[in-house]
mmCIF file of the N, C-alpha and C atoms, coordinates in Angstrom:
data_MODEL
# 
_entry.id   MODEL 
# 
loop_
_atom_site.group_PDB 
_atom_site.id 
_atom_site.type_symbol 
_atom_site.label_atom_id 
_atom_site.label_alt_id 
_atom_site.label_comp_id 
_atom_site.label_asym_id 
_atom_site.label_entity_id 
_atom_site.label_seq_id 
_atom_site.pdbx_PDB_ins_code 
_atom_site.Cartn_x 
_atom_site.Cartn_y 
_atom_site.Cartn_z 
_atom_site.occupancy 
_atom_site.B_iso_or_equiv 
_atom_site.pdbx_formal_charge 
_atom_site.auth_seq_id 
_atom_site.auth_comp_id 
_atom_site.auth_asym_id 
_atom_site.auth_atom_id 
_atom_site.pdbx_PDB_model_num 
ATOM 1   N N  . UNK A 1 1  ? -33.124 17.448 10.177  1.00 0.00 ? 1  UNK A N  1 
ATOM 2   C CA . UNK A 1 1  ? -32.962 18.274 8.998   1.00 0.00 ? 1  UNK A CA 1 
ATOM 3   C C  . UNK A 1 1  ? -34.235 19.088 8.773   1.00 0.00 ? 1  UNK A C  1 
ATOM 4   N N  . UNK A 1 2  ? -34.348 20.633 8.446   1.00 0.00 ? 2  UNK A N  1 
ATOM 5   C CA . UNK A 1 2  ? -35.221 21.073 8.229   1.00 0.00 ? 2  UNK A CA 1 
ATOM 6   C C  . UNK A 1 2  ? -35.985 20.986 6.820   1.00 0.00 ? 2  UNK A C  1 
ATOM 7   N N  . UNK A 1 3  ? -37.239 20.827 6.828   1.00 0.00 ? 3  UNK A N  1 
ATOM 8   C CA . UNK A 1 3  ? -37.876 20.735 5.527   1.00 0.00 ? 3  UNK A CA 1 
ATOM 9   C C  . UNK A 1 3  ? -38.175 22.146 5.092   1.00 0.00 ? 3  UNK A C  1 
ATOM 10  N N  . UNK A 1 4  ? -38.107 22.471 3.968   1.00 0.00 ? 4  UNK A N  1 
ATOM 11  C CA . UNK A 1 4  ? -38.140 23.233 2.729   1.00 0.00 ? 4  UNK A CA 1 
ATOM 12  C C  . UNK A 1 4  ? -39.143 23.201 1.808   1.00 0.00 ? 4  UNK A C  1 
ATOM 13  N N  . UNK A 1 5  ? -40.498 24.209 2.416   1.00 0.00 ? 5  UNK A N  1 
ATOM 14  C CA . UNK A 1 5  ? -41.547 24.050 1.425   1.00 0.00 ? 5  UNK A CA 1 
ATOM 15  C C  . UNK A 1 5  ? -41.112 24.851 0.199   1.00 0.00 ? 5  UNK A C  1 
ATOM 16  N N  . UNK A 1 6  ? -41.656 23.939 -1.120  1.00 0.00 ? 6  UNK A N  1 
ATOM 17  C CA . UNK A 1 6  ? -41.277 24.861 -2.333  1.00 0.00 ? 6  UNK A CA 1 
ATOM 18  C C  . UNK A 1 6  ? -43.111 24.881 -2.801  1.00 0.00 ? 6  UNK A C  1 
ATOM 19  N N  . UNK A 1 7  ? -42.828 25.634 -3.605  1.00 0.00 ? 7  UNK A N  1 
ATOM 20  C CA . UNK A 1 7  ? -44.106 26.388 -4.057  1.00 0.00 ? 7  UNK A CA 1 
ATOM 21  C C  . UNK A 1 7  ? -43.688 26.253 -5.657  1.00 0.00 ? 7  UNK A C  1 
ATOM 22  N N  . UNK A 1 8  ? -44.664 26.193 -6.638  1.00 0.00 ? 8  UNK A N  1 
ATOM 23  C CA . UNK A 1 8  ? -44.244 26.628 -8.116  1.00 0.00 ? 8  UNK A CA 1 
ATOM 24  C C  . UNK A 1 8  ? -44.215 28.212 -7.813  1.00 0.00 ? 8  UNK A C  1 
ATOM 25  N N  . UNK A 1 9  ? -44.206 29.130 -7.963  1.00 0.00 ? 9  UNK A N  1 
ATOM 26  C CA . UNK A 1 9  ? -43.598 30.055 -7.940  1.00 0.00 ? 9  UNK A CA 1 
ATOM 27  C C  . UNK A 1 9  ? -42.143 29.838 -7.421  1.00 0.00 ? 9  UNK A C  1 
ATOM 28  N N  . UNK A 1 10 ? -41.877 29.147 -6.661  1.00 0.00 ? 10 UNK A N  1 
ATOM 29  C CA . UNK A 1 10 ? -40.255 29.506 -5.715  1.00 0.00 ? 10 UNK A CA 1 
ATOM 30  C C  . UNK A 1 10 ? -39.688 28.445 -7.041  1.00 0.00 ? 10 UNK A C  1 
ATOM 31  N N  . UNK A 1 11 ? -40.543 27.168 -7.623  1.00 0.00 ? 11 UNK A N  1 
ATOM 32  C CA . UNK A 1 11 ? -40.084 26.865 -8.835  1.00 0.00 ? 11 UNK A CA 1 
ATOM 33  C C  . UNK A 1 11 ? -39.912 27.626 -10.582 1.00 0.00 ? 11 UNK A C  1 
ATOM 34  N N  . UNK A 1 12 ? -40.879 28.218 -10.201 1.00 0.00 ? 12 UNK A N  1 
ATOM 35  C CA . UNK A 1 12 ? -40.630 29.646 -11.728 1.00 0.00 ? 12 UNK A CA 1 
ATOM 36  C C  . UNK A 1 12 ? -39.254 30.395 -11.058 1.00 0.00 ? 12 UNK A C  1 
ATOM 37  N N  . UNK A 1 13 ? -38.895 30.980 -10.156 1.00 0.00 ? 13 UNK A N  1 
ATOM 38  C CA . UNK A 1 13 ? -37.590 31.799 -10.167 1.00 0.00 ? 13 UNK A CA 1 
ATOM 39  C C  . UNK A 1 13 ? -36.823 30.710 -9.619  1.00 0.00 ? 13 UNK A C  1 
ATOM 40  N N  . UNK A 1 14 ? -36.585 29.731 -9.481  1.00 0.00 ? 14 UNK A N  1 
ATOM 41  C CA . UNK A 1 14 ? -35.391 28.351 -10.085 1.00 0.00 ? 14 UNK A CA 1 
ATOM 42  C C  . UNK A 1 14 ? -35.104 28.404 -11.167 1.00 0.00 ? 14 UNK A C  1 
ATOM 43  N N  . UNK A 1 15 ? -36.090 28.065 -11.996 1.00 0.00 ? 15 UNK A N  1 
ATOM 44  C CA . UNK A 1 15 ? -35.927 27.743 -13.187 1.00 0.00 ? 15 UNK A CA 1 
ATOM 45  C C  . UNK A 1 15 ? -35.319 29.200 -14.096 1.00 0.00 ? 15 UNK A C  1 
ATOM 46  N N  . UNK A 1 16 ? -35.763 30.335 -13.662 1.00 0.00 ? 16 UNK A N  1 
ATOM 47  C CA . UNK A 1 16 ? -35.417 31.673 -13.894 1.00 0.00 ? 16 UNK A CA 1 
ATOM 48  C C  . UNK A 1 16 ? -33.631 31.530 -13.993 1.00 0.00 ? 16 UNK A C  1 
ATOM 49  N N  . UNK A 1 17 ? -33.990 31.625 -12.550 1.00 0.00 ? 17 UNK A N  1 
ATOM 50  C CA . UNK A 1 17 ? -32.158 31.821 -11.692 1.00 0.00 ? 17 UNK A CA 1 
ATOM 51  C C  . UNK A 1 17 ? -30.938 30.310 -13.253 1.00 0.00 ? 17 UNK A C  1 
ATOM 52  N N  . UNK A 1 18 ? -31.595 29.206 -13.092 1.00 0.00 ? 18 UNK A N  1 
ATOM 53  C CA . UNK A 1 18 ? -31.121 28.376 -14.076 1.00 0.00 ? 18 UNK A CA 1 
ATOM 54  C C  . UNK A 1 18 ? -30.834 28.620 -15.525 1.00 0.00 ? 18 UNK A C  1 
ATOM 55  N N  . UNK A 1 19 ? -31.804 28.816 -16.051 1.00 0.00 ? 19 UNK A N  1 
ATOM 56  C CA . UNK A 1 19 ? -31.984 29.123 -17.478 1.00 0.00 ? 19 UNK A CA 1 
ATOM 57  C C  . UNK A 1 19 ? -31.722 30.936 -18.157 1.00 0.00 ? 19 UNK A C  1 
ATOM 58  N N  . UNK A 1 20 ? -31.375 31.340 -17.143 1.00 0.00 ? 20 UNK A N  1 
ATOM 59  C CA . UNK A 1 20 ? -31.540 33.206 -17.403 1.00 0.00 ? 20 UNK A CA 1 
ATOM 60  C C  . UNK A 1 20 ? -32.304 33.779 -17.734 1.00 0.00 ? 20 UNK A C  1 
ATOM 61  N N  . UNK A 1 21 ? -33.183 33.221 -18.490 1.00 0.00 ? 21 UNK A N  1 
ATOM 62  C CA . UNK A 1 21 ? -34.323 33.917 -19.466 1.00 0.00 ? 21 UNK A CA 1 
ATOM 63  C C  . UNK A 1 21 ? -35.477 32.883 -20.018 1.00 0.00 ? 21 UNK A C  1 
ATOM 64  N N  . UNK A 1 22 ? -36.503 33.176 -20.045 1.00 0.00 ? 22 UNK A N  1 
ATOM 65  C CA . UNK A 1 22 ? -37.409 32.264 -20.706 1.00 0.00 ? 22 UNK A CA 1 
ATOM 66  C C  . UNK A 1 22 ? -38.751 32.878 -21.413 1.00 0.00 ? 22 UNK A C  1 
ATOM 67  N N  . UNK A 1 23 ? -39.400 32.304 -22.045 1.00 0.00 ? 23 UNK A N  1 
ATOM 68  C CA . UNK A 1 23 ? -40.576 33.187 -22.799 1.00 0.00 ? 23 UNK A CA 1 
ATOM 69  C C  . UNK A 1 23 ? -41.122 32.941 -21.733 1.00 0.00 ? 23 UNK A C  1 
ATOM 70  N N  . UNK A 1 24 ? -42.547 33.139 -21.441 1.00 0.00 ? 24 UNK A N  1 
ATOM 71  C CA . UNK A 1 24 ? -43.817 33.222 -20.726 1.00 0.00 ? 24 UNK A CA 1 
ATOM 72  C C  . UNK A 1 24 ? -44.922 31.853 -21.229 1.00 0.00 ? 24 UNK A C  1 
ATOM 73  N N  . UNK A 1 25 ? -44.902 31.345 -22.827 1.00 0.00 ? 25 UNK A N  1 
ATOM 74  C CA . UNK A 1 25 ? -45.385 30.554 -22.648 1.00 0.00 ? 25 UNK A CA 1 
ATOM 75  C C  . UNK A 1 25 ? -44.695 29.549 -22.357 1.00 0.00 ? 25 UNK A C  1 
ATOM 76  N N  . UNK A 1 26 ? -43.228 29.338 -22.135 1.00 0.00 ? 26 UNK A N  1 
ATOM 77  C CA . UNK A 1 26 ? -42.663 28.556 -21.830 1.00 0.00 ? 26 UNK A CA 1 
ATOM 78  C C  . UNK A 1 26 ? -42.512 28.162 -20.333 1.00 0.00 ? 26 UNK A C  1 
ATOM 79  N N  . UNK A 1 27 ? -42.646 28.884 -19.427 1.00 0.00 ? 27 UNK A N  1 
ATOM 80  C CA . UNK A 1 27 ? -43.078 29.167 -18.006 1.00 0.00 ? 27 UNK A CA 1 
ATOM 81  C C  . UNK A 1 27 ? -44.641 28.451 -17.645 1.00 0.00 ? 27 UNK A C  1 
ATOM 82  N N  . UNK A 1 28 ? -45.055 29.215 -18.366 1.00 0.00 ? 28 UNK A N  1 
ATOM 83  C CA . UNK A 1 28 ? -46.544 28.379 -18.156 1.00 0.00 ? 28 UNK A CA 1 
ATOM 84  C C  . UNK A 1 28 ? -46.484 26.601 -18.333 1.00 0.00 ? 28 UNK A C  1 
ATOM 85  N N  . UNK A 1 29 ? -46.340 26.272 -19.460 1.00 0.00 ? 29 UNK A N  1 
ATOM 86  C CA . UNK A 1 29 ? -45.765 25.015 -19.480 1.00 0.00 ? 29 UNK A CA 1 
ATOM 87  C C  . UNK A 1 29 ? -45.038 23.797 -18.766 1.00 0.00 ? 29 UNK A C  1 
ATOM 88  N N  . UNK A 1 30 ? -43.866 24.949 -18.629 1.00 0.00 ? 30 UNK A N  1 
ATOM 89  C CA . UNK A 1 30 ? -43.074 23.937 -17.374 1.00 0.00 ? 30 UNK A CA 1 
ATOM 90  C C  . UNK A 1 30 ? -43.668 24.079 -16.157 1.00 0.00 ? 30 UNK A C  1 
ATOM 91  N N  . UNK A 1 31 ? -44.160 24.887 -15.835 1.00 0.00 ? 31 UNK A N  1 
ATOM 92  C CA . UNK A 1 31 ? -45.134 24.966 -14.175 1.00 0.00 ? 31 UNK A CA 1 
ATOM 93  C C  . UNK A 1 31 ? -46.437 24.047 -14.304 1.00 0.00 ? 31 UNK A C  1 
ATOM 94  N N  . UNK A 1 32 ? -46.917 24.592 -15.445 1.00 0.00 ? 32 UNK A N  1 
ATOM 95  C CA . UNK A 1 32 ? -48.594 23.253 -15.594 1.00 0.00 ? 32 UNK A CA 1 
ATOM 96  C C  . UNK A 1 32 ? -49.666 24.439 -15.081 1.00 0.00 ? 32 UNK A C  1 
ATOM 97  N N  . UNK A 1 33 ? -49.500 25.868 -14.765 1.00 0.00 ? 33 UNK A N  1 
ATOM 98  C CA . UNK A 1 33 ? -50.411 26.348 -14.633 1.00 0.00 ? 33 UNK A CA 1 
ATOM 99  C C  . UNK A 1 33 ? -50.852 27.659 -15.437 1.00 0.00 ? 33 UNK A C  1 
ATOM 100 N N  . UNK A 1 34 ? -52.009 28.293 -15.053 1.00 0.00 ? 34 UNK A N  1 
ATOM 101 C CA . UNK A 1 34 ? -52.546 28.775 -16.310 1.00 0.00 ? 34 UNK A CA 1 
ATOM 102 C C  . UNK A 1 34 ? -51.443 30.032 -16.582 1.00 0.00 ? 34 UNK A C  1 
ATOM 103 N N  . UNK A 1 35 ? -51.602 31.207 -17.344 1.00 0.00 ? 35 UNK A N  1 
ATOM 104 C CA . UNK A 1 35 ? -51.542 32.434 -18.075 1.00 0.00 ? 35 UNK A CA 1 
ATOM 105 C C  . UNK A 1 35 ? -51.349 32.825 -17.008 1.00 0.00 ? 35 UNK A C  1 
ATOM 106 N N  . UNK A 1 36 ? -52.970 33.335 -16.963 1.00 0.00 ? 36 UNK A N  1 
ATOM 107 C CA . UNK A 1 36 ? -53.324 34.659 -15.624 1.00 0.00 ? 36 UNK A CA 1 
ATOM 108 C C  . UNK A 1 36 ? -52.216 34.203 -14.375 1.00 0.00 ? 36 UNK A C  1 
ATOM 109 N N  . UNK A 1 37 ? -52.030 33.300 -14.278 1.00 0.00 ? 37 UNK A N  1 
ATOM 110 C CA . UNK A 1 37 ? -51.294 32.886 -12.842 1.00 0.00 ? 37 UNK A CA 1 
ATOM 111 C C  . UNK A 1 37 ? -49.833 32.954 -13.199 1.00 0.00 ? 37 UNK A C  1 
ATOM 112 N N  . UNK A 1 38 ? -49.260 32.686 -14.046 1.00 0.00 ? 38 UNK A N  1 
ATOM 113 C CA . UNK A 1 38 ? -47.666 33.305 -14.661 1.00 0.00 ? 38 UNK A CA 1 
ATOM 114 C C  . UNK A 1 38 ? -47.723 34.678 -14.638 1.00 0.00 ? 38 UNK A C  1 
ATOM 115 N N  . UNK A 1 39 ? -48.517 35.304 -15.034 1.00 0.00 ? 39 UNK A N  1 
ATOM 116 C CA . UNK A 1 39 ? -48.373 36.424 -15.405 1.00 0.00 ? 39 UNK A CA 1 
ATOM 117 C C  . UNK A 1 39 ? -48.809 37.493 -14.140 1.00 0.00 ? 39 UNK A C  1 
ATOM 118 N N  . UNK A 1 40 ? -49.476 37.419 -12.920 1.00 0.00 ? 40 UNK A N  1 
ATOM 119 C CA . UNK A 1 40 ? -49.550 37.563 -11.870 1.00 0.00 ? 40 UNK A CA 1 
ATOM 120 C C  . UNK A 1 40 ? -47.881 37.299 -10.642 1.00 0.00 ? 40 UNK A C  1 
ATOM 121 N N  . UNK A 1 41 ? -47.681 36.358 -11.173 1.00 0.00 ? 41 UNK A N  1 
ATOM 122 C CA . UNK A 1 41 ? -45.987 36.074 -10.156 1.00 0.00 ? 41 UNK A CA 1 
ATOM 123 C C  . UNK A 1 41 ? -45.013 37.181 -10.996 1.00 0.00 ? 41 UNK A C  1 
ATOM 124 N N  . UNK A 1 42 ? -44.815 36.957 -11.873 1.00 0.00 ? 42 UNK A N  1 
ATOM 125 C CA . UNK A 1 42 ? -44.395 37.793 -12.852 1.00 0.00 ? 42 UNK A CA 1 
ATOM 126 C C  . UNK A 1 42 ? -44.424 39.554 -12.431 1.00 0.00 ? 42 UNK A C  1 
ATOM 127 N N  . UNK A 1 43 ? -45.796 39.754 -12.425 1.00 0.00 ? 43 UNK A N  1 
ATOM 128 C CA . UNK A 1 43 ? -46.126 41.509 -11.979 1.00 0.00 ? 43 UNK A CA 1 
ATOM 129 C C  . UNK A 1 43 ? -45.461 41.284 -10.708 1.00 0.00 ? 43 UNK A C  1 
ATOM 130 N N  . UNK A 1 44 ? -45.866 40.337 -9.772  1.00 0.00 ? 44 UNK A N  1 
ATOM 131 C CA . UNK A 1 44 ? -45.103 40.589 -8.220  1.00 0.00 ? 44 UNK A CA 1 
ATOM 132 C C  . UNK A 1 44 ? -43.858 40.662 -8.156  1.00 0.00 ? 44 UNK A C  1 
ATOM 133 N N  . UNK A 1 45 ? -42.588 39.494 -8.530  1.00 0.00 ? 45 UNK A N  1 
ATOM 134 C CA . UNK A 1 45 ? -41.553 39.624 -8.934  1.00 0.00 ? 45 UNK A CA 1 
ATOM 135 C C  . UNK A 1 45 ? -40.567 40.561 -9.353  1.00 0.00 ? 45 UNK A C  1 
ATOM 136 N N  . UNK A 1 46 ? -41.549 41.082 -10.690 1.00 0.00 ? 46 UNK A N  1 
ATOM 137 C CA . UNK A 1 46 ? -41.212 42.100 -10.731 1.00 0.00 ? 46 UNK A CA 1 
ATOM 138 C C  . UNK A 1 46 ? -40.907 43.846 -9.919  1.00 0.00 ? 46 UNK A C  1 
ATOM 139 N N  . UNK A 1 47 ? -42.590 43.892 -9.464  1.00 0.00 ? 47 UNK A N  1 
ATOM 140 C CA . UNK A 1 47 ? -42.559 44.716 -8.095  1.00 0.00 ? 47 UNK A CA 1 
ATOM 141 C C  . UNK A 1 47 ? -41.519 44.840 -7.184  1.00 0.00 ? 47 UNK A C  1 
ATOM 142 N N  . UNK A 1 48 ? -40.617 43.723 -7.113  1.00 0.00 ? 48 UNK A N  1 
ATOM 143 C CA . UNK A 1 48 ? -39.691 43.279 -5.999  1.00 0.00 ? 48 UNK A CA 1 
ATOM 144 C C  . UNK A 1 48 ? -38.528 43.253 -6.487  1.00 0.00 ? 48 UNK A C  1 
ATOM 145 N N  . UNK A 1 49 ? -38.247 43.262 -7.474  1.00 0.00 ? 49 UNK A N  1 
ATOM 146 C CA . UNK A 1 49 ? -37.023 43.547 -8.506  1.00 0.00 ? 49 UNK A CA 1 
ATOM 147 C C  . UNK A 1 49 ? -36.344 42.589 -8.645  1.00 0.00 ? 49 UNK A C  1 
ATOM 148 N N  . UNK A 1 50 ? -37.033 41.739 -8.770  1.00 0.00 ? 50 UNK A N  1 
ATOM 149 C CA . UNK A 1 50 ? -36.201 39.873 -9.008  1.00 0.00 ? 50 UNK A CA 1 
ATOM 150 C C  . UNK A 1 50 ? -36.390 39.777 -10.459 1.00 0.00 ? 50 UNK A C  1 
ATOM 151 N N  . UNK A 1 51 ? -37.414 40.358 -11.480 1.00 0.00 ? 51 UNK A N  1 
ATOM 152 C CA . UNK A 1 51 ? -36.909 39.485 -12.816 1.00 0.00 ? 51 UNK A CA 1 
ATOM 153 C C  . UNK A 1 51 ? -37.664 41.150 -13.572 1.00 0.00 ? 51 UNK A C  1 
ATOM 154 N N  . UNK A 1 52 ? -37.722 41.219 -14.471 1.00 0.00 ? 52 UNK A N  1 
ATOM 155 C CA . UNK A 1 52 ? -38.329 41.839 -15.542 1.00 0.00 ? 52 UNK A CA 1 
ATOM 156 C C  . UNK A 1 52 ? -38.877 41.268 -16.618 1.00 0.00 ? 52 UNK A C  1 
ATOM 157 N N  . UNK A 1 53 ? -39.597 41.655 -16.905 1.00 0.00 ? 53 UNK A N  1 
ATOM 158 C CA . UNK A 1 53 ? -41.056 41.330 -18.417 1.00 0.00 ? 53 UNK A CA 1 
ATOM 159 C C  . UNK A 1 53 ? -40.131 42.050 -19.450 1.00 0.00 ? 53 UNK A C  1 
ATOM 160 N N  . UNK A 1 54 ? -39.851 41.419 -20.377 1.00 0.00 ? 54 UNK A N  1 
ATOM 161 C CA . UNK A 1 54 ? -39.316 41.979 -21.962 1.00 0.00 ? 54 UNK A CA 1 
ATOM 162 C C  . UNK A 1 54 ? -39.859 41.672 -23.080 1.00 0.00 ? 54 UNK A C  1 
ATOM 163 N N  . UNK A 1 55 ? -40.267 42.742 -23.512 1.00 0.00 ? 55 UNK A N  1 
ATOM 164 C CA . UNK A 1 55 ? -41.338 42.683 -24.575 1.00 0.00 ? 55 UNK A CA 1 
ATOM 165 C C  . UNK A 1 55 ? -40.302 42.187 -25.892 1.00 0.00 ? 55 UNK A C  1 
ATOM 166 N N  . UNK A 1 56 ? -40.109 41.487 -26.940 1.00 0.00 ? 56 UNK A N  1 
ATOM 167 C CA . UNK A 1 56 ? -39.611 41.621 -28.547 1.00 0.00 ? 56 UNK A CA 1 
ATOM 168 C C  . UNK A 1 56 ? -40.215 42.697 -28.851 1.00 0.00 ? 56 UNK A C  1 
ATOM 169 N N  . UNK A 1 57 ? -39.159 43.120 -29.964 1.00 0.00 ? 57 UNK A N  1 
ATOM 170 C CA . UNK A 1 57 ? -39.544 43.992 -30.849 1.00 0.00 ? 57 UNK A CA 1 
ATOM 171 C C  . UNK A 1 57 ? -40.441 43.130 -31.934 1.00 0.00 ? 57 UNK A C  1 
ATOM 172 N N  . UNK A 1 58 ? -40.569 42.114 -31.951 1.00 0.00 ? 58 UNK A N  1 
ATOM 173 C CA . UNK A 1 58 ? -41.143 40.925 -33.297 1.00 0.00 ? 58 UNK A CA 1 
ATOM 174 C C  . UNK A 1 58 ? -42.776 41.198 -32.523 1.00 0.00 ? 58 UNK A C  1 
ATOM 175 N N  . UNK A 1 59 ? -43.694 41.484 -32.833 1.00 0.00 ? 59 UNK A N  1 
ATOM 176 C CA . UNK A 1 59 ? -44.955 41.305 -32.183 1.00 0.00 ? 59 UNK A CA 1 
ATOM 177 C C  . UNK A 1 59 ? -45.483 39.722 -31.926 1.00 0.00 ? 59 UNK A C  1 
ATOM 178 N N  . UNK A 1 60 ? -45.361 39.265 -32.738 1.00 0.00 ? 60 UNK A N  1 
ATOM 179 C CA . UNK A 1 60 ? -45.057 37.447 -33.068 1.00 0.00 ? 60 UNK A CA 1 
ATOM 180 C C  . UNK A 1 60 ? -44.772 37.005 -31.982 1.00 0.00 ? 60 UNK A C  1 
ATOM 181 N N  . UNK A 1 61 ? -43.362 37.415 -31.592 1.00 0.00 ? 61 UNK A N  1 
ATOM 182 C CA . UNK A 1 61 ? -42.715 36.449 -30.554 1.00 0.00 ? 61 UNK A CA 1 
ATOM 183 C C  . UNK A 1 61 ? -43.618 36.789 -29.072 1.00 0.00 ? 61 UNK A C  1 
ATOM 184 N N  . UNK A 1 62 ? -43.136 35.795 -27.929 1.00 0.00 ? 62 UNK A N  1 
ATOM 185 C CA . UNK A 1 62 ? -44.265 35.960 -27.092 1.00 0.00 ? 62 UNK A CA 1 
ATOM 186 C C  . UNK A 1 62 ? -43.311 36.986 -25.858 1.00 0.00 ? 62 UNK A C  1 
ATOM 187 N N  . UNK A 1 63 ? -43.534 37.393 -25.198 1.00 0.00 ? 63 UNK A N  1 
ATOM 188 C CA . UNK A 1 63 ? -42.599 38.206 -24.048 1.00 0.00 ? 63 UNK A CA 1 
ATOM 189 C C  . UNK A 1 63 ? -41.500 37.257 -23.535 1.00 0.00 ? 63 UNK A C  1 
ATOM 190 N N  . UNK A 1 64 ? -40.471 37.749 -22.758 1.00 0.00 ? 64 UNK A N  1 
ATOM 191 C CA . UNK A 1 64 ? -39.709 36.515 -21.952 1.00 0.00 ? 64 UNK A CA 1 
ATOM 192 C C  . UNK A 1 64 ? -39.765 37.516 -20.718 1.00 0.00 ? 64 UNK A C  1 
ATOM 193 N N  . UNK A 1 65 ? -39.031 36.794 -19.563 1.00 0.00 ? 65 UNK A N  1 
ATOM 194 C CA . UNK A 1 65 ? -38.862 36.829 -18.191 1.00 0.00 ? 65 UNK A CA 1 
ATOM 195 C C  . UNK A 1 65 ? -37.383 36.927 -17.809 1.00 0.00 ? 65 UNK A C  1 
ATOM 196 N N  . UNK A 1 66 ? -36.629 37.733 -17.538 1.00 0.00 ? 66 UNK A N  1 
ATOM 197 C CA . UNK A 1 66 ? -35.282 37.707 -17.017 1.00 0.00 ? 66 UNK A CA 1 
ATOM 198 C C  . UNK A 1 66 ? -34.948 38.003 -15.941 1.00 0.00 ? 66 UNK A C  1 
ATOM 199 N N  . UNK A 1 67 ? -33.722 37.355 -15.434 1.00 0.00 ? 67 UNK A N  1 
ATOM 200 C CA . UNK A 1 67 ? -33.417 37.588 -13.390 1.00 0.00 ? 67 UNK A CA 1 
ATOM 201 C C  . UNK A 1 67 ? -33.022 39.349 -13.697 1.00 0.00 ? 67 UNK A C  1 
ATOM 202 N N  . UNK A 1 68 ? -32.883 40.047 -12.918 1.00 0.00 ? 68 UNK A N  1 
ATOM 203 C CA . UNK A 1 68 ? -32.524 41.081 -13.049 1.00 0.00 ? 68 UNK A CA 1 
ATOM 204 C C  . UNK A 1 68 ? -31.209 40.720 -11.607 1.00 0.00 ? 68 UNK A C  1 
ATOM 205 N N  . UNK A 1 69 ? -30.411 41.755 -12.290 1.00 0.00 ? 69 UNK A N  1 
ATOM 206 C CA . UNK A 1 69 ? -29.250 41.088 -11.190 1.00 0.00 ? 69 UNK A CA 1 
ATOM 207 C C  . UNK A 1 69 ? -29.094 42.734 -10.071 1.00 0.00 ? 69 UNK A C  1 
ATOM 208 N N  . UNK A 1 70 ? -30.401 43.380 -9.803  1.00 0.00 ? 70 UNK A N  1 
ATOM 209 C CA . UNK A 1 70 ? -30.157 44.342 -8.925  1.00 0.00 ? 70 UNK A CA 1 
ATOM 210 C C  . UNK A 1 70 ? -29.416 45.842 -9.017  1.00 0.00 ? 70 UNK A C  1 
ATOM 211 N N  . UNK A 1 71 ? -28.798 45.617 -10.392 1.00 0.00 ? 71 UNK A N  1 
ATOM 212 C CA . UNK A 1 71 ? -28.137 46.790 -10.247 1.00 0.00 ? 71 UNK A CA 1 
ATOM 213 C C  . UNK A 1 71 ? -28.676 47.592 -11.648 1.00 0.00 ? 71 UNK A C  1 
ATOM 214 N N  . UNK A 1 72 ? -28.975 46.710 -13.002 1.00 0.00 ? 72 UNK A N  1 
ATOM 215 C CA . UNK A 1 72 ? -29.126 47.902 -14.180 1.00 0.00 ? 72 UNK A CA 1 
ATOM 216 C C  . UNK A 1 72 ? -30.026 46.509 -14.832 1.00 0.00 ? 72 UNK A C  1 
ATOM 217 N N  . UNK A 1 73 ? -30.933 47.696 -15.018 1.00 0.00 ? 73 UNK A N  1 
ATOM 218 C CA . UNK A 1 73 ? -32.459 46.889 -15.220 1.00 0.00 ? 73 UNK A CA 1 
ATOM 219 C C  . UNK A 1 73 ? -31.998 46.377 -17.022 1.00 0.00 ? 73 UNK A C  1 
ATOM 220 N N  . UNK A 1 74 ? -32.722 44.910 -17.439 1.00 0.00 ? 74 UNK A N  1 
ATOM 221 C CA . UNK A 1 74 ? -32.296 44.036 -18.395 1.00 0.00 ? 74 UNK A CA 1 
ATOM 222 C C  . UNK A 1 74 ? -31.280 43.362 -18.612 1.00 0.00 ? 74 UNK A C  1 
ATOM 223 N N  . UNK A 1 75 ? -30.547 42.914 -17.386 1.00 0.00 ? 75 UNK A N  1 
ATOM 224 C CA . UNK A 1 75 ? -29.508 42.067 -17.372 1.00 0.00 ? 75 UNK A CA 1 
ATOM 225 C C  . UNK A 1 75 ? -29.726 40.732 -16.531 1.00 0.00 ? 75 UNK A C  1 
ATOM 226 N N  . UNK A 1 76 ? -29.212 40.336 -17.391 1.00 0.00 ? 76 UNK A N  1 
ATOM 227 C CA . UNK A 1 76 ? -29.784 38.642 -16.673 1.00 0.00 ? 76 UNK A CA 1 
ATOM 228 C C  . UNK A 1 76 ? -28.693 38.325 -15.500 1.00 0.00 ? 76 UNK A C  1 
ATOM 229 N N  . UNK A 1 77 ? -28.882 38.068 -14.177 1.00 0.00 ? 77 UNK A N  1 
ATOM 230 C CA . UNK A 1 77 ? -28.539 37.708 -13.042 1.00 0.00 ? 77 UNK A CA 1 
ATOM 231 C C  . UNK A 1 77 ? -27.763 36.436 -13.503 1.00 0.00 ? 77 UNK A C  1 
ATOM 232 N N  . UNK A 1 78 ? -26.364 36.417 -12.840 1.00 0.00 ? 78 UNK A N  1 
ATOM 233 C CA . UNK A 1 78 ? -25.399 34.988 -13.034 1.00 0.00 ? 78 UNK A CA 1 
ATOM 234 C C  . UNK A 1 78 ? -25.874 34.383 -11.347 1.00 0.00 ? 78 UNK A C  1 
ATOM 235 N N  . UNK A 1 79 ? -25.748 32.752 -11.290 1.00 0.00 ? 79 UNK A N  1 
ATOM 236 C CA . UNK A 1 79 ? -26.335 32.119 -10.470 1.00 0.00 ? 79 UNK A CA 1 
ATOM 237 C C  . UNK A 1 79 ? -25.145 31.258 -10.266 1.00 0.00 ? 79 UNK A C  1 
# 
C-alpha cells in the first residue's frame, strides 16, 4: 500500500473541502500554527484558485477562507 504524506497545509484544505468555510483564526487554531503561516498558505492557495480570503463587512469579525469551486469566484466548493 502506498503511503500518503500529509502536511498541515494538505490538512487546512481538508478541513476547508469539509467545513466550506472557516474564519482564519479558526484555522490557525485547529492547525496549532502561527498567523503569518495561515495566512501565507492562504495567499498561495489562493494564487492557485483553491479557496478565497473574504473579508466581513463587520470590521470586528475576523476574515474567513472558502473552497472556491473553479468556476465563479465566492462560492463554496461541494465535496
Amino acid at each position: 500500500m502506498e503511503k500518503r504524506i500529509e502536511t498541515k497545509a494538505d490538512e487546512m484544505l481538508m478541513r476547508l473541502r469539509r467545513e466550506k468555510k472557516m474564519n482564519v483564526l479558526e484555522l490557525q487554531a485547529a492547525l496549532g500554527v502561527d498567523r503569518d503561516v495561515v495566512d501565507q498558505w492562504i495567499s498561495i492557495f489562493e494564487a492557485h484558485g483553491l479557496v478565497e480570503l473574504v473579508y466581513p463587512p463587520n470590521p470586528v469579525e475576523p476574515p474567513y477562507v472558502v473552497i472556491k469551486d473553479g468556476q465563479k469566484p465566492g462560492t463554496a466548493k461541494e465535496v
